[in-house]
PARO-115808 format. One record per residue (C-alpha): residue number from 1; x, y, z. Coordinates in Angstrom, 2 decimals, padded with zeros to 5 digits. Each point is the difference from the previous one (the first is absolute). Layout:
<rs>
NUM X Y Z
...
</rs>
This chain:
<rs>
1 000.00 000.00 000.00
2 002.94 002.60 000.76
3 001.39 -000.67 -003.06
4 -003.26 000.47 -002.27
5 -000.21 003.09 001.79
6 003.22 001.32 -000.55
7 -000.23 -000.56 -003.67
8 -003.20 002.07 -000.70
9 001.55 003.18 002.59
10 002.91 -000.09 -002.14
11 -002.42 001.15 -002.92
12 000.01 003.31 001.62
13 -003.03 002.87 001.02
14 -003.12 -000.79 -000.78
15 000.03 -003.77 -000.88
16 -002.37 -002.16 002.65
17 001.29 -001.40 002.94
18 -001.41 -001.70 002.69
19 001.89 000.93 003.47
20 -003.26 -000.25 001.68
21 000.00 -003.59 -000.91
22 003.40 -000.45 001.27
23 -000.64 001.90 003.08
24 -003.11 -002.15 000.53
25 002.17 -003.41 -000.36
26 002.72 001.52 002.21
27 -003.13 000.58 002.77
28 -001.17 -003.50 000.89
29 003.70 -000.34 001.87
30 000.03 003.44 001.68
31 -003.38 -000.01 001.39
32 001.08 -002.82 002.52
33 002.39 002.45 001.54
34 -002.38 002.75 -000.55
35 -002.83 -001.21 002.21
36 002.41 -001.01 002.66
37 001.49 003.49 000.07
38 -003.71 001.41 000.36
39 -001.03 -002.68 002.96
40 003.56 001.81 001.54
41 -000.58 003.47 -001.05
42 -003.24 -000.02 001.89
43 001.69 -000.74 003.25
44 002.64 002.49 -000.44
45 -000.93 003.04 -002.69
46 -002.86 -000.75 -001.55
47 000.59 002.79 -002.45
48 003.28 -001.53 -002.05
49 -002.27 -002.69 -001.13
50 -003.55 000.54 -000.06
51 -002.37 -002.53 -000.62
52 -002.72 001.87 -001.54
53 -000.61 000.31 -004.01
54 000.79 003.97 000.12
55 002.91 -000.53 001.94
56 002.24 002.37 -002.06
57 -002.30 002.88 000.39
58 -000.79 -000.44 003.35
59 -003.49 -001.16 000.41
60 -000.88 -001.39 003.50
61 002.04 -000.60 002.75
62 001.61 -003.59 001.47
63 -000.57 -001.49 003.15
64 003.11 000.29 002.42
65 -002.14 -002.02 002.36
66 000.48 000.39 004.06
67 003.60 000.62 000.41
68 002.55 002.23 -001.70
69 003.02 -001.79 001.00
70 000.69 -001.09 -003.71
71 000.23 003.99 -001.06
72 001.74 000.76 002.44
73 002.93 -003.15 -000.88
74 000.22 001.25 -003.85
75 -000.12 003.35 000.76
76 002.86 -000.19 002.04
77 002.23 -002.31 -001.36
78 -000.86 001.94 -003.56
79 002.19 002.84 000.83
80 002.42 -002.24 001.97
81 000.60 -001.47 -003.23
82 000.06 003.25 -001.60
83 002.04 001.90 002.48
84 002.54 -002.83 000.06
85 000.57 000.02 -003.79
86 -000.36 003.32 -000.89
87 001.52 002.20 002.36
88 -001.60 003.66 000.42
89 002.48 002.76 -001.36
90 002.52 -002.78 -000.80
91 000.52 -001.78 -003.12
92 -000.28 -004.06 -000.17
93 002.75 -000.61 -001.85
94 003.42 000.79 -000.86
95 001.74 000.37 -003.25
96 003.23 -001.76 -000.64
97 001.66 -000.31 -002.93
98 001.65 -003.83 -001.21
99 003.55 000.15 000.66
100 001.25 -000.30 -003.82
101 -002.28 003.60 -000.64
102 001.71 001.26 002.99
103 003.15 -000.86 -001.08
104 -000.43 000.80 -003.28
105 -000.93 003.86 000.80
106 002.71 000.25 002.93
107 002.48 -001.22 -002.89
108 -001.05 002.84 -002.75
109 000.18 002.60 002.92
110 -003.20 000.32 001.64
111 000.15 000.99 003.95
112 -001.38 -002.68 002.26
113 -001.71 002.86 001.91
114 -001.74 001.53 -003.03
115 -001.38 -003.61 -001.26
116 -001.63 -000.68 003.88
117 -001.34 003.80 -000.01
118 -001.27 -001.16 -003.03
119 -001.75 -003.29 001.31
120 -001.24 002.07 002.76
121 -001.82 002.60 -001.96
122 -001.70 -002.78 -002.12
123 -001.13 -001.58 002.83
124 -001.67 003.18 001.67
125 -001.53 000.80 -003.77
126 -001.90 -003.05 000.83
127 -000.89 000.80 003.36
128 -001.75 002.51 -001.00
129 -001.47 -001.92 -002.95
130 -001.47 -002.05 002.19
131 -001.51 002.79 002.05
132 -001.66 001.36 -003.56
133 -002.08 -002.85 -000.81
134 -001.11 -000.31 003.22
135 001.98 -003.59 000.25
136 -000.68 -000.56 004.15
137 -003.81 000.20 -000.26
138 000.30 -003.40 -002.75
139 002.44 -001.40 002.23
140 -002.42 -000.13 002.64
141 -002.83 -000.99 -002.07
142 002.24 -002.44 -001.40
143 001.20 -001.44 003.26
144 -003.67 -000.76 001.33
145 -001.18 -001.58 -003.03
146 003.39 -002.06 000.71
147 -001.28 -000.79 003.40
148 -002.98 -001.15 -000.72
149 -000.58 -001.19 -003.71
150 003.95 -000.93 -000.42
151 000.04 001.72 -003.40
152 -000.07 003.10 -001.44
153 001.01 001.46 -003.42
154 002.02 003.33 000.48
155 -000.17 002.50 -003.31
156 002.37 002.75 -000.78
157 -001.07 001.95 -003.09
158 001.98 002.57 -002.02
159 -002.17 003.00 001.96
160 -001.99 -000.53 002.97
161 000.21 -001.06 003.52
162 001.19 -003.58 000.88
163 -003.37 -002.58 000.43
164 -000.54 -002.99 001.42
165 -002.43 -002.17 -001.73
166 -002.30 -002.41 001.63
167 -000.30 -004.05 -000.07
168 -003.44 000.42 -001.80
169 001.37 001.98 -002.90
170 002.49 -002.18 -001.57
171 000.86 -003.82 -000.83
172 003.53 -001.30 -000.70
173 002.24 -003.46 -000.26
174 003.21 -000.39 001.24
175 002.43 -002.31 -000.39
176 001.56 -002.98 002.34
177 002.38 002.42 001.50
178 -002.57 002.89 000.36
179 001.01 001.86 -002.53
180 -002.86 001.81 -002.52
181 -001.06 -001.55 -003.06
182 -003.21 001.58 -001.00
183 -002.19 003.22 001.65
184 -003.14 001.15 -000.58
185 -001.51 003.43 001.20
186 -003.61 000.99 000.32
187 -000.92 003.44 -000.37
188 -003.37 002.27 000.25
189 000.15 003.70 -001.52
190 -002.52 002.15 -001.60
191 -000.07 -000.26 -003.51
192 000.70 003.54 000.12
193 002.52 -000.56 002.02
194 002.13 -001.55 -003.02
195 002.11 002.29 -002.18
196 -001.56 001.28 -003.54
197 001.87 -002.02 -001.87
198 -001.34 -003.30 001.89
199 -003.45 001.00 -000.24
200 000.31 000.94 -003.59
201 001.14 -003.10 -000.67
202 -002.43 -002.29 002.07
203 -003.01 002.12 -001.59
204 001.12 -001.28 -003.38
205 000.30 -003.21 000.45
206 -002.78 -000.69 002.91
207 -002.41 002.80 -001.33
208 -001.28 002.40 002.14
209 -002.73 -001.83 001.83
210 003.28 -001.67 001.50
211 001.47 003.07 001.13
212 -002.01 002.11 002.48
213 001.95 002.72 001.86
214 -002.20 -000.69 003.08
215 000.95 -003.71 000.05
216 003.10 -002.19 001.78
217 002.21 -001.92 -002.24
218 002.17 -002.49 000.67
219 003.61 000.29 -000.28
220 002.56 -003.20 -000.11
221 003.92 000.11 -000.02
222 001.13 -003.05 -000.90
223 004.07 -000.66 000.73
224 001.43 -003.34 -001.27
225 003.75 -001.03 000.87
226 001.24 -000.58 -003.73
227 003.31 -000.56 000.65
228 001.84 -000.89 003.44
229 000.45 004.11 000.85
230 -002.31 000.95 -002.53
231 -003.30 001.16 -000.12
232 -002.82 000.93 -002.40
233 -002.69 002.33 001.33
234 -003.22 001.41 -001.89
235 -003.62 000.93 001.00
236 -003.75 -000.58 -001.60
237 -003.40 001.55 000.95
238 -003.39 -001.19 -001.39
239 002.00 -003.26 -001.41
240 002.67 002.47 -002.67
241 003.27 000.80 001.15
242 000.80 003.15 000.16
243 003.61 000.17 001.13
244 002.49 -001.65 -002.17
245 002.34 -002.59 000.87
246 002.95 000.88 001.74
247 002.88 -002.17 001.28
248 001.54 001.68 003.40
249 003.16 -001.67 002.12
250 -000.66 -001.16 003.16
251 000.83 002.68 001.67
252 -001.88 002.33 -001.87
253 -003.24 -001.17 000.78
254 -001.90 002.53 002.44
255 -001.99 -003.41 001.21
256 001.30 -001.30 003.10
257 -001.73 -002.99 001.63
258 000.23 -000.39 003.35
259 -000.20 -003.43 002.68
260 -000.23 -000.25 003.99
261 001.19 -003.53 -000.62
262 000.80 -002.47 -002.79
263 -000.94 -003.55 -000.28
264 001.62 -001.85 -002.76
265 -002.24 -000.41 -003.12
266 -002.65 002.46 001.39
267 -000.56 002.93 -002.33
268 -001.29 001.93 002.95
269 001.15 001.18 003.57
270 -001.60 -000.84 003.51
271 -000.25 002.50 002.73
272 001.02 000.37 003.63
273 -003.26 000.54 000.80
274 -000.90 -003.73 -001.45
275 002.70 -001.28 002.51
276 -002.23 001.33 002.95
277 -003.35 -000.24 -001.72
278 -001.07 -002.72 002.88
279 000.84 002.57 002.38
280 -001.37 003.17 -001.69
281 -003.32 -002.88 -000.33
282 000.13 -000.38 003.92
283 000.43 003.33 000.96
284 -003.38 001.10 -002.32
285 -002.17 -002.87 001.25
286 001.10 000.84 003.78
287 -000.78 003.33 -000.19
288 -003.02 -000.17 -001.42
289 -001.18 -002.23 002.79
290 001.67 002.72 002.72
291 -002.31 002.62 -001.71
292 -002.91 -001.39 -000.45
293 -000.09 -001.66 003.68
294 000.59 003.34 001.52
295 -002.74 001.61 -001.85
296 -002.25 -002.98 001.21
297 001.01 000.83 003.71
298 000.09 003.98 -000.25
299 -003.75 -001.06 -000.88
300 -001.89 001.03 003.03
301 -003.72 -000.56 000.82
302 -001.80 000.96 003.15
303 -002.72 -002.03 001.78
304 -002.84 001.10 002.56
305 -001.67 -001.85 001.90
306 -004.29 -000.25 -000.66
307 -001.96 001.76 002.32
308 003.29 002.35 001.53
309 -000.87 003.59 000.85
310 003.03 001.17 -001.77
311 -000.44 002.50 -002.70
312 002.05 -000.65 -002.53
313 -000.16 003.40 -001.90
314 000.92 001.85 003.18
315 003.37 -002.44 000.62
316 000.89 000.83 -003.25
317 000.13 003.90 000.19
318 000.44 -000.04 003.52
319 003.68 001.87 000.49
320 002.66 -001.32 002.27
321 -000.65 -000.62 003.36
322 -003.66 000.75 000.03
323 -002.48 -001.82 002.51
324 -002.53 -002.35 -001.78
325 -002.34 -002.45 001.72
326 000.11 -003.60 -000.66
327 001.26 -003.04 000.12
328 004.11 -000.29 -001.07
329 -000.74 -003.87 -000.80
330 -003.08 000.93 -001.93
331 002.52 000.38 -002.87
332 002.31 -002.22 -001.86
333 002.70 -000.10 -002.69
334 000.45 -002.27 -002.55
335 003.79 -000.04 -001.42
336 002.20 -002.79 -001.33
337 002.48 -000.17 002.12
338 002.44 -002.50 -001.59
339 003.27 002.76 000.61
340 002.17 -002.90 001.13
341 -000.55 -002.12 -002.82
342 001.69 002.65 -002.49
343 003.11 -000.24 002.35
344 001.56 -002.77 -002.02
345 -001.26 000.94 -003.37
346 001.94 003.38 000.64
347 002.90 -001.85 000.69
348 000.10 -002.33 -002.83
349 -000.33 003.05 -002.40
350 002.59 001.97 001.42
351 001.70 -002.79 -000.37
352 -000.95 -000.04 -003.65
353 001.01 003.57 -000.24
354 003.09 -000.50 001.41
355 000.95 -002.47 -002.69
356 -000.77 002.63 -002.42
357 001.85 002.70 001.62
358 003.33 -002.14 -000.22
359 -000.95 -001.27 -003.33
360 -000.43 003.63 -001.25
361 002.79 001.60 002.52
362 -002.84 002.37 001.68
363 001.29 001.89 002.85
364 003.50 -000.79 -000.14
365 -000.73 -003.58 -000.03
366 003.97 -000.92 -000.89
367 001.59 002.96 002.17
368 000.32 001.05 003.55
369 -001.80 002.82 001.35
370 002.72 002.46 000.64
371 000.74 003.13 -000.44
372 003.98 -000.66 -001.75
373 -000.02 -003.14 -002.47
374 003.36 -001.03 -000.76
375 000.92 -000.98 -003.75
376 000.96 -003.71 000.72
377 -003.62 000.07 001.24
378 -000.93 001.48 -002.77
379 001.63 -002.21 -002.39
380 -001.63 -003.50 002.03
381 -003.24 001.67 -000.55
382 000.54 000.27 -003.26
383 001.17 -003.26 -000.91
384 -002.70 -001.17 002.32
385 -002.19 002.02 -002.29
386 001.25 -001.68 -003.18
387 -000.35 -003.55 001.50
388 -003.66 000.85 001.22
389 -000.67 001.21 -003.51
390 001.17 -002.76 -002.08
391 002.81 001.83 -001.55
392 -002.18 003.09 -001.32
393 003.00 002.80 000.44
394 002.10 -002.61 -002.34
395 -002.83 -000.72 -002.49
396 -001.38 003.74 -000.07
397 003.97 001.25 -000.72
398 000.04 -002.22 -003.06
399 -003.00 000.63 -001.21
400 -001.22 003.41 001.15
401 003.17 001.91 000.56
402 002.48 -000.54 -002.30
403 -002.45 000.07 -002.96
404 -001.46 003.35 001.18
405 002.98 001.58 000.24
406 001.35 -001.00 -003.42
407 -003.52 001.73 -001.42
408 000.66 003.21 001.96
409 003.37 000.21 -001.15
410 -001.22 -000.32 -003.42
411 -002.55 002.56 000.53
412 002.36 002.56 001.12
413 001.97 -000.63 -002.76
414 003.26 -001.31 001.90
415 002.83 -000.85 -003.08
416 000.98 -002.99 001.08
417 -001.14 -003.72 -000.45
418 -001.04 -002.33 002.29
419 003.35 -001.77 -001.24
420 002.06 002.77 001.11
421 -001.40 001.59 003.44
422 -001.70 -002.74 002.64
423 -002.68 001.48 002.21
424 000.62 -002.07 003.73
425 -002.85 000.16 002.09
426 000.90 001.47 003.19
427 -003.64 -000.49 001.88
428 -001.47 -002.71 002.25
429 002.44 -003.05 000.96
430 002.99 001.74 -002.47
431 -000.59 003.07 002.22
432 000.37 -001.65 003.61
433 003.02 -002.01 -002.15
434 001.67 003.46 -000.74
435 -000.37 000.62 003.78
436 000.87 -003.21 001.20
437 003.63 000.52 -001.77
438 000.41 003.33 001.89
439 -001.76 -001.52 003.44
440 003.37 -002.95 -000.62
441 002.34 002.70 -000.26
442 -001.29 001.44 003.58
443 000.68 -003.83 001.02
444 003.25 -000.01 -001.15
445 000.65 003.13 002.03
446 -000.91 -001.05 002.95
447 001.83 -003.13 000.03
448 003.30 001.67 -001.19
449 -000.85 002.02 003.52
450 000.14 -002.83 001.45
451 003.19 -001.31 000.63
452 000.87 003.58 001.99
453 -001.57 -001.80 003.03
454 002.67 -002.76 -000.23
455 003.55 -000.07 002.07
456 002.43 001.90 -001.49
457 001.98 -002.96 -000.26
458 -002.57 -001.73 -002.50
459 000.02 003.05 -002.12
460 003.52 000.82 000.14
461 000.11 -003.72 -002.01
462 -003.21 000.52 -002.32
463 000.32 -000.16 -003.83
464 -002.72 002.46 -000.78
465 -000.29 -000.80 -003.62
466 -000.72 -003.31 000.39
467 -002.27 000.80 003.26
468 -002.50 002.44 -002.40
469 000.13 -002.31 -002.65
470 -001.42 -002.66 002.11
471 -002.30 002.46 001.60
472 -001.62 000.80 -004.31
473 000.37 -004.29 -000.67
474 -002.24 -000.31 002.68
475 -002.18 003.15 -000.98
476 000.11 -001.43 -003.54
477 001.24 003.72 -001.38
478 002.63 001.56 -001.60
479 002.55 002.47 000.67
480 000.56 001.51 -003.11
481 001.25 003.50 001.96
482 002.89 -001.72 001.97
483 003.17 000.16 -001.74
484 001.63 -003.33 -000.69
485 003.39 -000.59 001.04
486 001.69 001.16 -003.17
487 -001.88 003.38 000.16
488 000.74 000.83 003.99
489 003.69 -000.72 -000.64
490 000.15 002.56 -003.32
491 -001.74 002.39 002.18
492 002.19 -000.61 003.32
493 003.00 000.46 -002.69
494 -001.67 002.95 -001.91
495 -000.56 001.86 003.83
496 003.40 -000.75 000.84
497 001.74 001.25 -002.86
498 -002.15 003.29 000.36
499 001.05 -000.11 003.29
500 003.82 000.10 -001.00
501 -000.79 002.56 -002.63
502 -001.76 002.19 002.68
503 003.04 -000.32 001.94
504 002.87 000.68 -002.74
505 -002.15 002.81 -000.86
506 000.19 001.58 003.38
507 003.48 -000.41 000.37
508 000.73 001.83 -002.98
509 -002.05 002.79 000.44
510 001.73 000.05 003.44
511 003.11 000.34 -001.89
512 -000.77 002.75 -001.97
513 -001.38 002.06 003.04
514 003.46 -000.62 001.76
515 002.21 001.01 -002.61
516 -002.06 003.24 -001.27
517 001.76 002.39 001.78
518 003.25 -001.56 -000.97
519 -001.09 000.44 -003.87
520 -000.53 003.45 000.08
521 003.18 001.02 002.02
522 001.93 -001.51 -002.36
523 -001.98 002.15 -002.65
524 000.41 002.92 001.03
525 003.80 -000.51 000.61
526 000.45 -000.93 -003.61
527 -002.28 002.79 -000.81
528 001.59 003.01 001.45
</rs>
């Protein structure tokens, strides 16, 4: 069926293709996932997948049930995500160039300093890129989608802010190792939405009765992997294509699709939230019971006795502390009293909540409550985060990161090639890696401090070279900025024959002060 199709888009505008069709086909696998991720959207956000037919403009709201726990879980761990990997005021990544460019350029008689300071101003043009089209705002989006569906298509087009597209608007295929084959997009506009040319175009061939300015049409993208880095992209509305085929790289495409997890030979993702649905399913049914059976007992009803001289009407208005005649046991209250019973119900759902708090890291759920953290606490966290996560820092940096950073460098128009300048991710677990080389050089520190609380004897008869390489072997580090033997003994050699220079300097200029006077006597003899 691909292939069929990619013979008749190859015709070019205007011939009939049916990417509806193939969207259709592509749907009988996706909807699986789909309908899961709306059972799990409803106990978390109901409003990233809706289950109603006008979900997309908003029509009705969902259900969140009796607890808000699940909102609260995505919400948070959302802009965890989002913090984590892209940094406020601080760029994710850092350019580096390969080290046969950089050698290259040092050789013909570039500065190092100029080509870093040039790095660093490509990387801030992107910073600020990313600010323009409103990039944070998808990355959030994009991040509880992740949570909850375990897929979602990211979309960066040549003008316009950065989207994240919904589950329910787009099929694909991917291969055994998760990489994409085949994706289909589904798109509403206005027909007047469409340019001129488009419209012309679809009036002629569909007529006009077709083509209503009032009306929704259907847009589909279809992107087919033609080669192994190669793509081929075009688009049809009302079953005629009206983009023409073009074949893109790789990493051209402004499509990026997006997993929480990856099972091998699934074409789609599963979510964190799927991991906890039981809970999430626990914590919904439990407090739905809480709230009904306190409405049942805040449901009061009073009883009076037949025949009681009690008036009823004056009881009622009577104001506080007022005498009224009767009979106190002339009146009764009826109440379900059944307080006690909710005692372990509570428990088991904070229990429940609990879970989910860890699960989700809600209120500091993997750090102490304090008001200094130290780094190496930082760092456990986040490898504890990572672990917790099933490895979503590592899968997010392959394929989130570093393809997003290779499309903003190409929209700011940076010269170089991906072959030439490397963009390292310096966010999330590369981050607390950066630190953790500067938290071993504090180590190393403080054990070289060490041995000044040992006898003098001992460290009269230390070999301190071999002592602070021990102390790196066993911090697994390097010590790149010690001088090896060679280089201390040129520079003990270099600062001694300064030394003697110094010296043989001094004494001549010594010299010459002594024997001034005796210069210019003589002068002046000879002279007169």
């Amino acid at each position: 069926m691909p292939e069929t199709l990619l013979r008749k888009v190859k015709q070019g505008v205007g011939s009939a293709v049916d990417l509806e069709g193939r969207y259709t086909a592509l749907q009988s696998t996706r909807n699986q996932y789909l309908d899961s991720a709306r059972e799990y959207s409803k106990f978390t956000l109901p409003y990233i997948l809706p289950d109603n037919d006008n979900r997309d403009r908003g029509g009705g709201a969902n259900q969140h049930g009796f607890q808000g726990i699940g909102a609260q879980a995505v919400n948070h761990l959302a802009n965890k995500i989002t913090t984590t990997l892209f940094p406020v005021q601080r760029s994710f990544f850092k350019l580096e160039f390969e080290q046969e460019v950089r050698a290259k350029l040092e050789g013909s008689g570039y500065d190092p300093t100029e080509l870093s300071e040039l790095l660093v101003e490509a990387e801030k043009r992107c910073e600020t890129y990313q600010n323009k089209i409103a990039a944070r705002v998808a990355y959030v989006d994009a991040a509880k989608n992740l949570l909850i569906s375990g897929n979602v298509l990211m979309y960066l087009p040549n003008e316009g802010n950065l989207q994240a597209i919904k589950l329910d608007r787009y099929c694909m295929r991917r291969d055994t190792s998760g990489k994409l084959v085949e994706l289909v997009i589904h798109e509403r506009k206005a027909f007047s939405g469409l340019s001129n040319e488009i419209q012309d175009q679809l009036k002629s061939i569909k007529g006009e009765s077709f083509c209503k300015k009032d009306e929704e049409v259907s847009l589909y993208t279809w992107i087919y992997r033609i080669e192994k880095e190669k793509f081929g992209v075009t688009q049809s509305a009302l079953g005629v294509q009206i983009k023409p085929w073009q074949e893109l790289p790789e990493q051209d495409l402004p499509w990026l699709p997006l997993m929480w997890n990856h099972t091998n030979g699934e074409d789609y993702g599963r979510g964190l939230v799927e991991d906890y649905a039981g809970d999430f399913f626990v914590i919904a049914f439990l407090s739905e019971a809480i709230a009904k059976g306190m409405a049942l007992m805040a449901d009061v009803k009073y009883f009076l006795r037949q025949g009681s001289i009690i008036d009823i009407d004056e009881v009622a208005t009577a104001p506080t502390g007022e005498w009224i005649y009767g009979n106190v046991e002339d009146v009764g209250v009826l109440q379900l009293e059944k307080y006690a019973d909710f005692t372990p119900v509570n428990e088991v759902l904070n229990e429940y909540k609990r879970r989910i708090g860890q699960a989700f890291l809600i209120n500091s759920a993997v750090r102490r409550d304090a008001e200094r953290v130290t780094t190496v606490e930082l760092r456990i966290d986040a490898q504890e985060l990572e672990t917790s996560l099933g490895g979503v820092y590592t899968l997010l940096a392959q394929t989130m990161q570093s393809p997003l950073a290779y499309r903003y460098l190409k929209a700011v128009d940076f010269p170089l090639s991906e072959e030439q300048v490397i963009p390292q991710i310096v966010t999330g677990l590369a981050a607390f890696g950066k630190i953790g080389d500067l938290d071993k050089i504090k180590q190393f520190t403080e054990m070289m401090q060490l041995p000044q609380t040992w006898p003098e004897p001992v460290q009269a008869r230390t070999k301190w070279d071999v002592y602070a390489r021990e102390v790196a072997a066993g911090l697994s580090m390097k010590l790149p900025w010690i001088m090896t033997d060679e280089e201390w003994q040129a520079k003990q050699q270099a600062q001694a024959q300064a030394q003697q220079e110094q010296i043989a300097a001094q004494a001549m200029a010594g010299a010459a002060e002594k024997a001034g006077p005796d210069v210019i006597n003589q002068a002046m003899q000879q002279g007169g």
